[in-house]
Backbone bond lengths (Angstrom), bond angles and torsions (degrees), N, CA, C in turn:
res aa  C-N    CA-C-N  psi(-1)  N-CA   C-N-CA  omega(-1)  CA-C   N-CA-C  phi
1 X - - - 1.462 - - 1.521 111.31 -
2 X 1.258 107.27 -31.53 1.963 106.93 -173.06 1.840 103.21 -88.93
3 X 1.580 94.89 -13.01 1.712 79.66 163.83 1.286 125.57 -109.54
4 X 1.237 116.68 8.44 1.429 133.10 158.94 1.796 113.48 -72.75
5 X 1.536 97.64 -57.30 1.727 102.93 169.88 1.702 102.01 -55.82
6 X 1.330 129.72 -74.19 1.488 127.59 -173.17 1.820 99.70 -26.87
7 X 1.100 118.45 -60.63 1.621 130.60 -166.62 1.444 99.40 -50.65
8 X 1.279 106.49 -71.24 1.881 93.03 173.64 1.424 135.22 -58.06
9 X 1.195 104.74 -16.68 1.696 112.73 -164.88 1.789 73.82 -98.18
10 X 1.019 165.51 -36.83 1.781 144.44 -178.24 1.557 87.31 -73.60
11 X 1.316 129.45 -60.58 1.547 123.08 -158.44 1.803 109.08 -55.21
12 X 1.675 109.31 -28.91 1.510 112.63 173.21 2.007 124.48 -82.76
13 X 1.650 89.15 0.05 1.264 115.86 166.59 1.824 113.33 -96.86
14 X 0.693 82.61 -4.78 1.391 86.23 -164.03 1.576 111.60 -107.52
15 X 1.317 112.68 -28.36 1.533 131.77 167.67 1.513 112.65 -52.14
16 X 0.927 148.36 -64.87 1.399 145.13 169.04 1.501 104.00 -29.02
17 X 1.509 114.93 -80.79 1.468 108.32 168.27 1.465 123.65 -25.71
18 X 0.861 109.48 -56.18 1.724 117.99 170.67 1.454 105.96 -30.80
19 X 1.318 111.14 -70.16 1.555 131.37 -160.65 1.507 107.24 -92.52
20 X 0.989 118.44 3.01 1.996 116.23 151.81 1.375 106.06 -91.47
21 X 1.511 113.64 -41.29 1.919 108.84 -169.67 0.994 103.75 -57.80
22 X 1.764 135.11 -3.98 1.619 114.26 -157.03 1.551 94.13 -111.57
23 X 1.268 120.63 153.50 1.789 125.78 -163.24 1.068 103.42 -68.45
24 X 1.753 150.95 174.32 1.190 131.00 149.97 1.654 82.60 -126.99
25 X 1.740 89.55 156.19 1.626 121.21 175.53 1.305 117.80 -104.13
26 X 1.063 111.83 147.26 1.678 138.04 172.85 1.501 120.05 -130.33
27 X 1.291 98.59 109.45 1.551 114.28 168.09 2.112 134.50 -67.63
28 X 0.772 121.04 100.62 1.178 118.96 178.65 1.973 122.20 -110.88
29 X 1.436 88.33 83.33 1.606 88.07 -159.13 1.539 110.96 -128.24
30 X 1.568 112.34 -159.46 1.507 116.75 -167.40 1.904 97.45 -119.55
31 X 1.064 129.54 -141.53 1.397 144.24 176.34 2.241 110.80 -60.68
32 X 2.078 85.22 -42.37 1.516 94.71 171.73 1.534 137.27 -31.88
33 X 1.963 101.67 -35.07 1.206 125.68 -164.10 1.324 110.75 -131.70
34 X 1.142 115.70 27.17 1.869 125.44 172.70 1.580 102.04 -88.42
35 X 0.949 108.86 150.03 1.575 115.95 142.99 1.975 117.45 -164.00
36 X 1.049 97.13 157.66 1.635 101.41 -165.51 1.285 102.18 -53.38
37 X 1.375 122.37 119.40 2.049 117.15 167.68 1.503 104.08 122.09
38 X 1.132 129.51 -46.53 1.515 133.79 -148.67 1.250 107.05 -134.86
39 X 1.385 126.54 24.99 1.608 124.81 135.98 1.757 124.39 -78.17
40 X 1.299 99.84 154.20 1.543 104.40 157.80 0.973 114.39 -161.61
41 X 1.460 109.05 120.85 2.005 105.55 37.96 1.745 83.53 -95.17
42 X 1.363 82.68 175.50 1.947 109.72 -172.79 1.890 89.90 -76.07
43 X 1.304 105.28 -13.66 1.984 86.09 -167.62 1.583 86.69 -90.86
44 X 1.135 147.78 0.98 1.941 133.01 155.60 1.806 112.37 -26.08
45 X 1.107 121.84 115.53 1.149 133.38 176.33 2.140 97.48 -58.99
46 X 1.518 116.04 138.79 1.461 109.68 -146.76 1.758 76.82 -125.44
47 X 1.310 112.85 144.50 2.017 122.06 145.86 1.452 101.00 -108.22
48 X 0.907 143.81 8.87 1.462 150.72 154.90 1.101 133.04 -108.69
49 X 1.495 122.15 124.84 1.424 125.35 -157.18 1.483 98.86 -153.04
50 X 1.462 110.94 157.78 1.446 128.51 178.63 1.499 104.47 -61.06
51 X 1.203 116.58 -68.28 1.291 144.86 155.84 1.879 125.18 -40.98
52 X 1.157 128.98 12.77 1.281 122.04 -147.13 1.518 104.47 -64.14
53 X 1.388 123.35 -174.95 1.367 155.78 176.30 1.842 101.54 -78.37
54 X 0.728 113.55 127.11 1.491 129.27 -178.82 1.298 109.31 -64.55
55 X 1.322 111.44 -11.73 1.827 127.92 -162.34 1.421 108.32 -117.03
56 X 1.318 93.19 -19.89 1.578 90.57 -169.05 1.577 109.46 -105.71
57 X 1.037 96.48 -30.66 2.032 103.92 179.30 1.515 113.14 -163.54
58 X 1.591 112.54 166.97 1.107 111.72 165.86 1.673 133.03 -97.88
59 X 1.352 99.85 -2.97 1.396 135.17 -150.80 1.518 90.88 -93.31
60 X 1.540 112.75 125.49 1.041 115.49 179.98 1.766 97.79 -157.24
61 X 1.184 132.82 32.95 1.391 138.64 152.40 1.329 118.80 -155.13
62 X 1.430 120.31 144.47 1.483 141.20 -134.51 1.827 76.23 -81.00
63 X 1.148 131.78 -56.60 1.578 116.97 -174.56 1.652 122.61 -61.44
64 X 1.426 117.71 9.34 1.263 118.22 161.46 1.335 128.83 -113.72
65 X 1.750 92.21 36.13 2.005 103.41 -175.90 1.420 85.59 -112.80
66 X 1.255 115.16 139.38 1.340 154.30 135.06 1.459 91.06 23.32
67 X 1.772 100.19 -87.36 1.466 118.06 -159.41 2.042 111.20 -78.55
68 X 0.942 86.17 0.40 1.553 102.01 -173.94 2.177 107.94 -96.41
69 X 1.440 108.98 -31.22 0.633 127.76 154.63 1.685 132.96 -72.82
70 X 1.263 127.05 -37.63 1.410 135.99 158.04 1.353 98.34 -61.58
71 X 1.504 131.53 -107.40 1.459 105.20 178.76 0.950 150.68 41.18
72 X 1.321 111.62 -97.45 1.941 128.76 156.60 1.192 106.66 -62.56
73 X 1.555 139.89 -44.87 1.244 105.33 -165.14 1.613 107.44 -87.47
74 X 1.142 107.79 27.18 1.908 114.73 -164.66 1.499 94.59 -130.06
75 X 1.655 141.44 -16.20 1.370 128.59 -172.62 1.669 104.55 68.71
76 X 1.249 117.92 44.32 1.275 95.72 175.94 1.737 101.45 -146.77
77 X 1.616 133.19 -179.45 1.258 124.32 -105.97 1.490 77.86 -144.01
78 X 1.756 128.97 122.37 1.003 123.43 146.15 1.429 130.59 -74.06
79 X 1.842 110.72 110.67 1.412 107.90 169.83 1.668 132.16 -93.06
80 X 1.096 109.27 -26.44 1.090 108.01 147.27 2.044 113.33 -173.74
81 X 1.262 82.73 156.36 2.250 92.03 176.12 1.405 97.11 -111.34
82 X 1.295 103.77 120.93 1.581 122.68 171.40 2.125 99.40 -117.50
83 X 1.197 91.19 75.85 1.510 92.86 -176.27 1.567 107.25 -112.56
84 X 1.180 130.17 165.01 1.308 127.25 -157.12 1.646 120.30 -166.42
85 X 1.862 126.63 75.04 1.092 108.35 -150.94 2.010 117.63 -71.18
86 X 1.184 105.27 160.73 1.249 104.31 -160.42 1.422 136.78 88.25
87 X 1.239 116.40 -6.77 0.986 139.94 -154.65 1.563 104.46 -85.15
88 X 1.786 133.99 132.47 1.534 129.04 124.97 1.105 135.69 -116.06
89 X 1.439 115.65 172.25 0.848 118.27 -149.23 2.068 111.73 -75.72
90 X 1.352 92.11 -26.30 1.368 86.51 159.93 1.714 114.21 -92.24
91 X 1.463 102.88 -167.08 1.626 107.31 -163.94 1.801 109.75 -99.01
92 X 1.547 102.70 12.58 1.771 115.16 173.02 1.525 106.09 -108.10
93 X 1.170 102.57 108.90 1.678 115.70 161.98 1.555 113.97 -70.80
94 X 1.863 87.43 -162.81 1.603 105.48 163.90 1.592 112.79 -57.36
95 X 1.539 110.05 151.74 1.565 110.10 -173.94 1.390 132.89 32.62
96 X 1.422 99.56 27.83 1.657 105.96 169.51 1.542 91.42 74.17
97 X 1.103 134.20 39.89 1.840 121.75 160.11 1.676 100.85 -92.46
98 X 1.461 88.19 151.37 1.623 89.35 169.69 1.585 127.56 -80.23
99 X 1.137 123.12 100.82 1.028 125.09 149.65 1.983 159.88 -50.28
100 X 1.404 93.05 4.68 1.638 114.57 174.82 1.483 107.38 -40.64
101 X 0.975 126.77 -50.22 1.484 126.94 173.59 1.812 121.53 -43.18
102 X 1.081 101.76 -44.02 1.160 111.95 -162.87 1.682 100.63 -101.33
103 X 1.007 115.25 -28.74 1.477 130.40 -167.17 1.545 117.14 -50.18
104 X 1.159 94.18 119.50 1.915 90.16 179.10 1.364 125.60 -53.91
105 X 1.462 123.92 -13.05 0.701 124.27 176.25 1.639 117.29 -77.54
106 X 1.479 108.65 -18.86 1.500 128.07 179.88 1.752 95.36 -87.52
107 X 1.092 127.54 -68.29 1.190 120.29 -172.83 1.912 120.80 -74.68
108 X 0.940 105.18 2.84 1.580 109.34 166.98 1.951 117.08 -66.08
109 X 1.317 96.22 -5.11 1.858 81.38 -167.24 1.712 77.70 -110.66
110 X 1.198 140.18 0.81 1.722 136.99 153.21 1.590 103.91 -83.05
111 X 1.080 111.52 80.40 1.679 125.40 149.06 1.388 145.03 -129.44
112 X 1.325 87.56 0.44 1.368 96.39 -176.99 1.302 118.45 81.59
113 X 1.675 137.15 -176.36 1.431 157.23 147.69 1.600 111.02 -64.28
114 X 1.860 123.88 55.56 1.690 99.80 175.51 1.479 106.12 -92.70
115 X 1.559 89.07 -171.50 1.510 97.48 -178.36 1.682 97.36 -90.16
116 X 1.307 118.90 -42.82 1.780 149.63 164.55 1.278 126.75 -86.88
117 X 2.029 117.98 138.81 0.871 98.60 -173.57 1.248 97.59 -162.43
118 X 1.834 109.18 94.75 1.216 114.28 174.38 1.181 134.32 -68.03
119 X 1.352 135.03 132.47 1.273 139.91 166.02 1.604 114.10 -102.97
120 X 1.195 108.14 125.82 1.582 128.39 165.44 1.496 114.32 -126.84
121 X 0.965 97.64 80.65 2.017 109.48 172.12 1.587 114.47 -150.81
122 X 1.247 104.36 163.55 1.647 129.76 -171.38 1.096 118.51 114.88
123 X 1.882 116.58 -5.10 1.350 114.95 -172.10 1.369 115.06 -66.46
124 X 1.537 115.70 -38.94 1.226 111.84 169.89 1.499 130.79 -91.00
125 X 1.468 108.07 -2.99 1.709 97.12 159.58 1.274 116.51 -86.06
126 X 1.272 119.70 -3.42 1.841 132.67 149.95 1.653 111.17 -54.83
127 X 0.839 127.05 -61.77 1.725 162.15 -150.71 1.797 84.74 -84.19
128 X 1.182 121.73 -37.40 1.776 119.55 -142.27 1.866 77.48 -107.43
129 X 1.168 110.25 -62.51 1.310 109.52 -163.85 1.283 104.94 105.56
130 X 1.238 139.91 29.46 1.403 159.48 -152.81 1.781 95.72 -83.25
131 X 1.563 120.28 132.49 1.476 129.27 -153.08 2.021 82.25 -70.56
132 X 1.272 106.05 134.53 1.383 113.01 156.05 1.313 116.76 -52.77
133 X 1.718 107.01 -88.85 1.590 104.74 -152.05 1.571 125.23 100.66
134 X 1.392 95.74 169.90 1.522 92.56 157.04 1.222 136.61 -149.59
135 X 1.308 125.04 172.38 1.594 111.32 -168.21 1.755 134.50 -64.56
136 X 0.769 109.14 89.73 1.480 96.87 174.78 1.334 131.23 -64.67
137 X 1.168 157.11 32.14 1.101 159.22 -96.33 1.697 97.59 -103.73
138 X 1.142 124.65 -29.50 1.826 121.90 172.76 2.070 97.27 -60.12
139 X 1.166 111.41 -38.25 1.304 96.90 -174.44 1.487 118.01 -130.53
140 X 1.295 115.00 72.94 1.422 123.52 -164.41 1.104 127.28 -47.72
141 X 1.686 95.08 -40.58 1.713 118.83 167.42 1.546 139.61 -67.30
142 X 1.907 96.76 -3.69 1.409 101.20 -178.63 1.145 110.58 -142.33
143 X 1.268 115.16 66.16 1.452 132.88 -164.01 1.456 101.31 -132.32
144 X 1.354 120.90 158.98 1.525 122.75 -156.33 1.409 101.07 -106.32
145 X 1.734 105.99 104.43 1.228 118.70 164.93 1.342 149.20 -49.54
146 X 2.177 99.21 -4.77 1.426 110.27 160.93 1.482 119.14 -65.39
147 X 1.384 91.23 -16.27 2.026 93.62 -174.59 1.387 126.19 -122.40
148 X 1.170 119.99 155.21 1.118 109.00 -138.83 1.775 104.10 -102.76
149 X 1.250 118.00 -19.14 1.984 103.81 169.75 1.913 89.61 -64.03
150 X 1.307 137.06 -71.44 1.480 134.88 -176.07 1.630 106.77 -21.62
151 X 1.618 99.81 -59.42 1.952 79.54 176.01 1.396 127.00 -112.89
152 X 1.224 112.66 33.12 1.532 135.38 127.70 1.227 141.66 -26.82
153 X 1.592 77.38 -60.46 1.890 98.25 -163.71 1.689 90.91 -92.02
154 X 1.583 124.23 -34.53 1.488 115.14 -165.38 1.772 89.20 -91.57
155 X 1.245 138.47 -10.23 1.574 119.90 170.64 1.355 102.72 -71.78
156 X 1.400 111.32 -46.47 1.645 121.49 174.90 1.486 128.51 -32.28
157 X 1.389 86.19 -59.22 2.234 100.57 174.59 0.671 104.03 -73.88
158 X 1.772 143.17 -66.63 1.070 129.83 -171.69 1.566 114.12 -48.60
159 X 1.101 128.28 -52.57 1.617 104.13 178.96 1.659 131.11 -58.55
160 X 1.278 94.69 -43.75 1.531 108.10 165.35 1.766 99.67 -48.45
161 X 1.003 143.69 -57.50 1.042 148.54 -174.38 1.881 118.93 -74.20
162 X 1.160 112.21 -44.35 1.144 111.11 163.13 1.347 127.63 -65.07
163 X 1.302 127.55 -40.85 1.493 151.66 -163.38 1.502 105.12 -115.94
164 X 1.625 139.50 15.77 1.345 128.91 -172.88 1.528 129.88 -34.61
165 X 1.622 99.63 -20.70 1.876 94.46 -167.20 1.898 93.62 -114.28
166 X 1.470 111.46 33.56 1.407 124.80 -167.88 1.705 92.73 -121.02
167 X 1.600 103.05 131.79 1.376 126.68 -175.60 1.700 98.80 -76.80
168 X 1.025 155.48 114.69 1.211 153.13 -151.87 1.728 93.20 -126.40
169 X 1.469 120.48 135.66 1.563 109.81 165.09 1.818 89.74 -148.44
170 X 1.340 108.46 156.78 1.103 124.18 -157.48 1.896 91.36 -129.83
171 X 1.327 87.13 111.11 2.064 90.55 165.07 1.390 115.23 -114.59
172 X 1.451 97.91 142.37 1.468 113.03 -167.92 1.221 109.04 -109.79
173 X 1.716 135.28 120.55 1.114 134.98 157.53 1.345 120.66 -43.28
174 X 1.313 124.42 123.31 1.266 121.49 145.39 1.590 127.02 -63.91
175 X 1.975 97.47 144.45 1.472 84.00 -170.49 1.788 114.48 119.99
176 X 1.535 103.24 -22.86 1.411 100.19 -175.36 1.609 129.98 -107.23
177 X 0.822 119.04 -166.15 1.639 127.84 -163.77 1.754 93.54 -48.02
178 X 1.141 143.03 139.06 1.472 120.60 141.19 1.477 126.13 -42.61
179 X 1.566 112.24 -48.01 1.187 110.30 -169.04 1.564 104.79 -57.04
180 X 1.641 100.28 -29.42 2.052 79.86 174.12 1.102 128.72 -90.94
181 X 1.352 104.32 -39.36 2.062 99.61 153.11 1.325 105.83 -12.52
182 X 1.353 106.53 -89.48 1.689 128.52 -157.43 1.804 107.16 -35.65
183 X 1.783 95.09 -49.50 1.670 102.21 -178.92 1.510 119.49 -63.71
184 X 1.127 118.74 -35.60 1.505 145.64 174.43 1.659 95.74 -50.41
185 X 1.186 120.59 -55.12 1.766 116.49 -142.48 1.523 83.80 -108.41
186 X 1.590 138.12 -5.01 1.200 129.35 179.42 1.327 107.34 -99.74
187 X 1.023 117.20 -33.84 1.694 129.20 165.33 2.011 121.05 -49.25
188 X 1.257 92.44 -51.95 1.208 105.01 177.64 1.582 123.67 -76.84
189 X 1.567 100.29 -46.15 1.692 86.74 150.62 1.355 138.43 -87.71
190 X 0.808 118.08 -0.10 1.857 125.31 145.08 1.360 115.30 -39.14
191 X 1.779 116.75 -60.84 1.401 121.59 150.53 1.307 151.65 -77.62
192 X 1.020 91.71 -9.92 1.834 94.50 165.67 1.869 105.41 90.40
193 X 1.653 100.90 44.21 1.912 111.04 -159.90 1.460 78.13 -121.74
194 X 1.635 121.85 111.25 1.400 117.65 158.98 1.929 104.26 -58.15
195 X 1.556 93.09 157.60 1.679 124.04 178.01 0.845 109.07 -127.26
196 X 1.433 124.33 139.16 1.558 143.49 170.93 1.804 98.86 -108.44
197 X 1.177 138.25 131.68 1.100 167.51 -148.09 1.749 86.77 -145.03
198 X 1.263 109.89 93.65 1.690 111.78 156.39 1.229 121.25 -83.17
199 X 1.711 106.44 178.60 1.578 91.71 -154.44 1.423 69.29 -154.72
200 X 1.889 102.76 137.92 1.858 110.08 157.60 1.219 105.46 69.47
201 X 1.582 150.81 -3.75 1.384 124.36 -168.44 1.520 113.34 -36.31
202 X 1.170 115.62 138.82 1.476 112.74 168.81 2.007 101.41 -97.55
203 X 1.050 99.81 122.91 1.412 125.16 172.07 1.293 138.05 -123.47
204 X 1.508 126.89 138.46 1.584 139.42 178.14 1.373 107.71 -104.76
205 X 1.223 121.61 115.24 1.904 128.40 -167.63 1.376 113.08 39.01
206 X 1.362 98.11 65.00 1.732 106.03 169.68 1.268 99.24 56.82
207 X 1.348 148.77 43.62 1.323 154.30 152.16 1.515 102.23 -108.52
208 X 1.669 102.49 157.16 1.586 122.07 138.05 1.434 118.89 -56.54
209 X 1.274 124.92 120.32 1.378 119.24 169.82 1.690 113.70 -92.49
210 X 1.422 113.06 -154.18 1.208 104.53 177.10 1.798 125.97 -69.36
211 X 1.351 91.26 -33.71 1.594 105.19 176.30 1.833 109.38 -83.74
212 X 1.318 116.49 -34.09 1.439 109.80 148.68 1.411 127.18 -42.62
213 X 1.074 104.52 -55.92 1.077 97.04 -179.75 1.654 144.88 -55.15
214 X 1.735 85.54 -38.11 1.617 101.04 177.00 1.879 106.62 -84.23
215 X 1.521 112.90 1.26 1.033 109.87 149.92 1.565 137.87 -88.86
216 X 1.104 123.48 -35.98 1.597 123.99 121.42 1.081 117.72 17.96
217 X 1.846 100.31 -111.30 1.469 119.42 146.13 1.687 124.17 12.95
218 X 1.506 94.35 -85.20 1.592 96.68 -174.98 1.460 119.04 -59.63
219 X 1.512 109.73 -46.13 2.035 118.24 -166.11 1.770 82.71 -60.69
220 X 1.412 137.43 -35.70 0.953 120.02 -151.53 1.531 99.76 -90.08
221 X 1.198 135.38 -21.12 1.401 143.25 -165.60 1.715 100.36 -75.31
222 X 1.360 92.69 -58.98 1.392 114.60 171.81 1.403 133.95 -28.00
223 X 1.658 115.30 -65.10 1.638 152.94 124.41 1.563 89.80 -10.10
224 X 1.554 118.49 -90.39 1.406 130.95 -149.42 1.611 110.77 -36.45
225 X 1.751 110.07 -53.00 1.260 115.11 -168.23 1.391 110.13 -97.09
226 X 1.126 111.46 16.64 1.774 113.55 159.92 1.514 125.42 -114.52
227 X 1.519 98.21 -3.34 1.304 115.91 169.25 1.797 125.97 -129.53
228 X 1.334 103.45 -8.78 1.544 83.37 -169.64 1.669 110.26 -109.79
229 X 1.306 114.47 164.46 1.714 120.26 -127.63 1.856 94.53 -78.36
């Protein structure tokens, strides 16, 4: 009996270890990566709900999102979702409103300590028509945040720079502008930020649905273990 007790009391020592070795993730996204409960902050405007609209999705539990799904099937650790629907990545929305609030470029320094750190955005400065621009890359930091290669390239450094010993991967909606494709996959190899280029999402009103989603899921699982360190 006392070496049965000894055996559990090392294995309840031993649990912590367990649960540091495993990576933790960070979300940096648009409406794609909301869901009701498990944003932060909780005031993120959500297209995902427990409850949803019959019209709008089918998705109505936090284990049938995309990123909720990678996760578990990967052993690894949600630290935090800073997702935000409507959201781009520069500070120009729909109809030319300002968007700084919402802007990834505003909510990128809320991520927490991960080991990972997905990005899913541009869909809506695709969607918005949000002014391009162009890259400045000598001055990352003084580039015009109405447009979107300028805060691209400064969401870009700054994470690389904030997060250095952080696996960074960048997913790309299928479906969007070329010009942002093109900016997206030129940005990232400039820095050395693998891209996922999705393929087929199946979607209900320009959303991931449920089967989107677990396609998501997979290209990204896929990606993960052929690329991450």
């Amino acid at each position: 009996m006392k070496k049965l007790f000894a055996f559990f009391a090392a294995l309840l020592l031993l649990f912590p270890v367990f649960a540091q070795s495993r990576k933790s993730v960070s979300v940096l996204g648009d409406s794609y990566s909301t869901f009701e409960g498990f944003m932060e902050p909780s005031s993120n405007q959500l297209w995902y709900y427990a409850k949803p609209k019959a019209k709008q999705t089918d998705v109505n539990d936090v284990s049938q999102t995309w990123w909720h799904q990678f996760i578990s099937k990967n052993g690894l650790l949600l630290e935090k979702n800073n997702s935000y629907s409507g959201s781009t990545v520069s500070t120009t929305g729909y109809q030319g409103n300002d968007y700084s609030e919402r802007a990834f470029i505003t909510r990128m320094k809320n991520l927490g300590s991960p080991d990972v750190i997905l990005i899913f955005g541009a869909t809506n400065d695709s969607w918005a028509g949000s002014p391009l621009g162009e890259f400045n890359w000598q001055d990352v930091n003084g580039g015009n945040m109405k447009e979107f290669r300028p805060a691209l390239a400064y969401m870009l450094t700054y994470l690389k720079n904030r997060h250095p010993n952080a696996e960074i991967i960048y997913l790309i909606n299928d479906g969007l502008k070329e010009s942002v494709t093109s900016s997206i996959v030129e940005a990232c190899d400039r820095l050395g930020i693998p891209w996922l280029q999705l393929q087929d999402i199946d979607k209900t009103a320009g959303h991931p649905n449920r089967n989107g989603m677990t396609q998501i899921s997979d290209q990204l699982s896929e990606f993960y273990s052929k690329n991450s360190k």
